[in-house]
N, C-alpha and C positions, 0 to 999 in steps of 0.2 A: 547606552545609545543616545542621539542628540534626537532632539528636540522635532525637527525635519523628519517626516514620513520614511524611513526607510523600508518596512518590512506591510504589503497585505497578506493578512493572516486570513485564509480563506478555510473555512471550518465546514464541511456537506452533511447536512443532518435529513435521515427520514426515521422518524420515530423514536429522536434522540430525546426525549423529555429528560428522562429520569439522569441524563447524564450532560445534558449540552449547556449549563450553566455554567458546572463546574472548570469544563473547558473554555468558555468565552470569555468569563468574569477577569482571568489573570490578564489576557491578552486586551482587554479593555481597559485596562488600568496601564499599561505602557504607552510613554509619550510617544514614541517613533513606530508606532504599529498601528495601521489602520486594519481590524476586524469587519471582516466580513462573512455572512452566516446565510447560505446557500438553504433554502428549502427544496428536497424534491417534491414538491407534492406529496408532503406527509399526511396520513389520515389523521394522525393524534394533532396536526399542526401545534409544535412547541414552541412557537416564534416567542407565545408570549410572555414564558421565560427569562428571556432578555430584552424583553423592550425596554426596559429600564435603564440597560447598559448603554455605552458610546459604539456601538456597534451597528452598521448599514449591514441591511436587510434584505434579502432578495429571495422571493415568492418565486420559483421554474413554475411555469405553466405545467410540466406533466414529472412526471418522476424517469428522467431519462438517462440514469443510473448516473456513478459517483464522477466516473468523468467528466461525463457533459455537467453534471454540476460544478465541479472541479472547475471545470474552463470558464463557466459563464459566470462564478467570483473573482476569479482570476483579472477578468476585462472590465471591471469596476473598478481597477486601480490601477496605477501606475508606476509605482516604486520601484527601486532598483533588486529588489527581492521578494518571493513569494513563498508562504511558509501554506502548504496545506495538510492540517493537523485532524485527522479521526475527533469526532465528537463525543469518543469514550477514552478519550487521551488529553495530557495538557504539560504545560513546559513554564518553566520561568522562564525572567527576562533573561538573568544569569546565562541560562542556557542556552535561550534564541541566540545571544550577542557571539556566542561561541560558537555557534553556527553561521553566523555570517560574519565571524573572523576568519574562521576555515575558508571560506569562499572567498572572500576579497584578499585572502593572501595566496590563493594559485591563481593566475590568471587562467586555467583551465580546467580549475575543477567548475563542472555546471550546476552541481545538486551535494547536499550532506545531512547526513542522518545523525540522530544522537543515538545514544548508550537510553535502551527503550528497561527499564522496568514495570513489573506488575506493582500490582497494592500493598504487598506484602515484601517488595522492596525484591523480590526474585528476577534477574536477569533473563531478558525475554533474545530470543537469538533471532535476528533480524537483519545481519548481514548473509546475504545468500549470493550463489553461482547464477550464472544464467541456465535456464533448463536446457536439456540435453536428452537424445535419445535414452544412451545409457543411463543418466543417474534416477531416469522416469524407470525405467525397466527394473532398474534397481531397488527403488519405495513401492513397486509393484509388489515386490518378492520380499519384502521389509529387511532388505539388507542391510538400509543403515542402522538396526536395531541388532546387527552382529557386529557391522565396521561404523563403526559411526565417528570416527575420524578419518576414513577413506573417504578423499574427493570426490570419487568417483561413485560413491552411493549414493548421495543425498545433495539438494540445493544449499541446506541450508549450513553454516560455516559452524560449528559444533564447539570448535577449541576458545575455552575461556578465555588465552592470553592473547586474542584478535581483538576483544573485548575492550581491554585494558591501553590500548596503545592505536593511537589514528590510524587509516589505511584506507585502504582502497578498493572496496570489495566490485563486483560483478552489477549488483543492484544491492536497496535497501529495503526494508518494509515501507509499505507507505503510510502508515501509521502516522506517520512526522517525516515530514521533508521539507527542505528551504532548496530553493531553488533561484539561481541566478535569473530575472524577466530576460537577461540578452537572450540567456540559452534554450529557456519555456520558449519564446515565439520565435527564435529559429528551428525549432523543430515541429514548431506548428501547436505546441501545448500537449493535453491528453488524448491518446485516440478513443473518441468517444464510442468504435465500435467493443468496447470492453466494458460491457453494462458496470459489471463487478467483478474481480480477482483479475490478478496479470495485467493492469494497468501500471504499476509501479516497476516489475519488470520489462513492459515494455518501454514505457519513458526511459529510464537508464538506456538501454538500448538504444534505442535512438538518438540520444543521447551522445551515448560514446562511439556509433555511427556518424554522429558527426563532430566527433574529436574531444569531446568533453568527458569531463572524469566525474567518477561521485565519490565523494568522501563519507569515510564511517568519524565522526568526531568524538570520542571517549569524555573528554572534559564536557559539553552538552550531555542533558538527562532530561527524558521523558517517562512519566508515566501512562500505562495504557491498562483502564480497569479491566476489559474484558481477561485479558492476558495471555488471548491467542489470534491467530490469526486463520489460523484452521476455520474451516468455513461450517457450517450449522448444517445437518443433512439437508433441510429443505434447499438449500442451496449449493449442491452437491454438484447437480446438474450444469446449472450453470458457472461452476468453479469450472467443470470440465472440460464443458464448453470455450470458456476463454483459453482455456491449457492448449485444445486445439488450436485454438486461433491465433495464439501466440505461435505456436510450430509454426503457422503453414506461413504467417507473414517473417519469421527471421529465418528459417532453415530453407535447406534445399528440399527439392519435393520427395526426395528420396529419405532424406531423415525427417522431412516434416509428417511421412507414413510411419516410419516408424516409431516415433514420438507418440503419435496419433493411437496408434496402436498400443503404446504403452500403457497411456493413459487408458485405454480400454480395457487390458488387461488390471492396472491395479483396482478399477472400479470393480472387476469380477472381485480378484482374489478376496478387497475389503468387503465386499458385499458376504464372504464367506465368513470369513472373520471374525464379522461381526450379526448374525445368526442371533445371537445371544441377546442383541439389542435391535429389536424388529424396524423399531423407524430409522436405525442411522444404516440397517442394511438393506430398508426401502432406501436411500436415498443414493447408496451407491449403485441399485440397479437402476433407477433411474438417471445415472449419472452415465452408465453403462449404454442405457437408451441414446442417451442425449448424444454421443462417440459417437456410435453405429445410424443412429435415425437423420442426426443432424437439427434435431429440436431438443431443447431443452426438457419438454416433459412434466413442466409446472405448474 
């Protein structure tokens, strides 16, 4: 990449100490990328971690989830691209350039994801469908853990050789994404009402609502420590919550019930499930809560 600012690399950390180095440090070191490191109002404040790096800093006044973080590093620069990379994730340069080769070479692709590995080099599946009544009904009833190469069970795109070869999936993880600034501010950026989860599905959407494409790039690689994306029970609730609210803004009201619905049903069945493990089956009855009450429950 030349020399010229191309890429802000906007990184949203709350309580990323033990990992938000490892992430920043690469991306400080490349000429064409300006780093930017989003605090929500983190209790552990890790800023100062990186103070040492070439990296702008930016303290959020209150912790108003990843979006609104998301957006408010976003507006600290002004480059022709925006990479926003999870603070338990990190990428070479190698790979960034790969991702904004894919881009500058469709004039409508909007957004592209790389080929997401764990620590242990294991392929993490991160291109996914957009949700649907059906394939919610479906992970209610753990279908795709009978078809789990049927489209129609699961979000998430299962077949390794999609992996291997560019394409064009529905959405990506958000884990890593580069996104064209034309296409972020004609759509307005992130919808901050998505504290956490379904942020990323929604941007695609909106997205290709308004005619833009998202690329999966194979030749880009990312690593992401955690190695899932599944959400931690204490945040269960509010996974579900967004699942909701994802329905009711793309579906019609008729499938946004019954999506709604789904989603309340798998919280029961997991919460049955998993019996065996008492706080991840507190977390689906509270998730269960959150469907039916309309509060999170937290």
């Amino acid at each position: 990449m030349s020399a010229e600012t191309e890429i802000d690399a906007v990184v949203v950390s709350y309580n990323s100490r033990a990992t938000l180095r490892g992430c920043v440090e690469p991306l400080a070191a490349m000429a064409a990328v300006n780093p930017v490191v989003v605090d929500n109002a983190s209790p552990d404040d890790p800023l100062d971690v990186v103070a040492d790096l070439a990296v702008e800093i930016v303290r959020a006044p209150r912790n108003g989830g990843f979006s609104y973080g998301c957006n408010l590093g976003a507006a600290r620069g002004s480059a022709p691209y925006v990479l926003f990379l999870n603070p338990d994730a990190r990428i070479d340069e190698a790979s960034l350039r790969a991702l904004r080769d894919a881009l500058a070479a469709d004039p409508t692709a909007g957004l592209a994801g790389p080929r997401i590995l764990d620590e242990d080099g294991g392929l993490l599946l991160t291109q996914r469908r957009f949700p649907r009544p059906l394939s919610t009904a479906a992970q209610a009833l753990f279908l795709q853990r009978l078809l789990p190469r049927a489209s129609w069970t699961d979000e998430l795109v299962r077949d390794p050789a999609a992996y291997a070869t560019q394409g064009a999936p529905d959405w990506i993880s958000g884990a890593c994404m580069l996104v064209k600034r034309e296409a972020f501010e004609a759509i307005g950026g992130f919808d901050e009402g998505f504290f956490l989860y379904c942020e990323d599905a929604d941007i695609c959407k909106r997205l290709a609502d308004g005619g833009w494409t998202t690329r999966f790039e194979p030749a880009a690689v990312a690593w992401h420590e955690e190695g899932s994306s599944a959400p931690r029970s204490a945040l269960l609730a509010v996974h579900a919550r967004s699942r909701v609210r994802y329905a009711r803004k793309h579906l019609r009201p008729v499938r946004a019930a019954l999506d709604a619905a789904a989603v309340a049903l798998g919280a029961a069945t997991h919460a049955v499930a998993n019996l065996w493990r008492l706080p991840v089956a507190r977390g689906h009855v509270r998730a269960l809560r959150a469907v039916v009450t309309g509060r999170e429950g937290i």
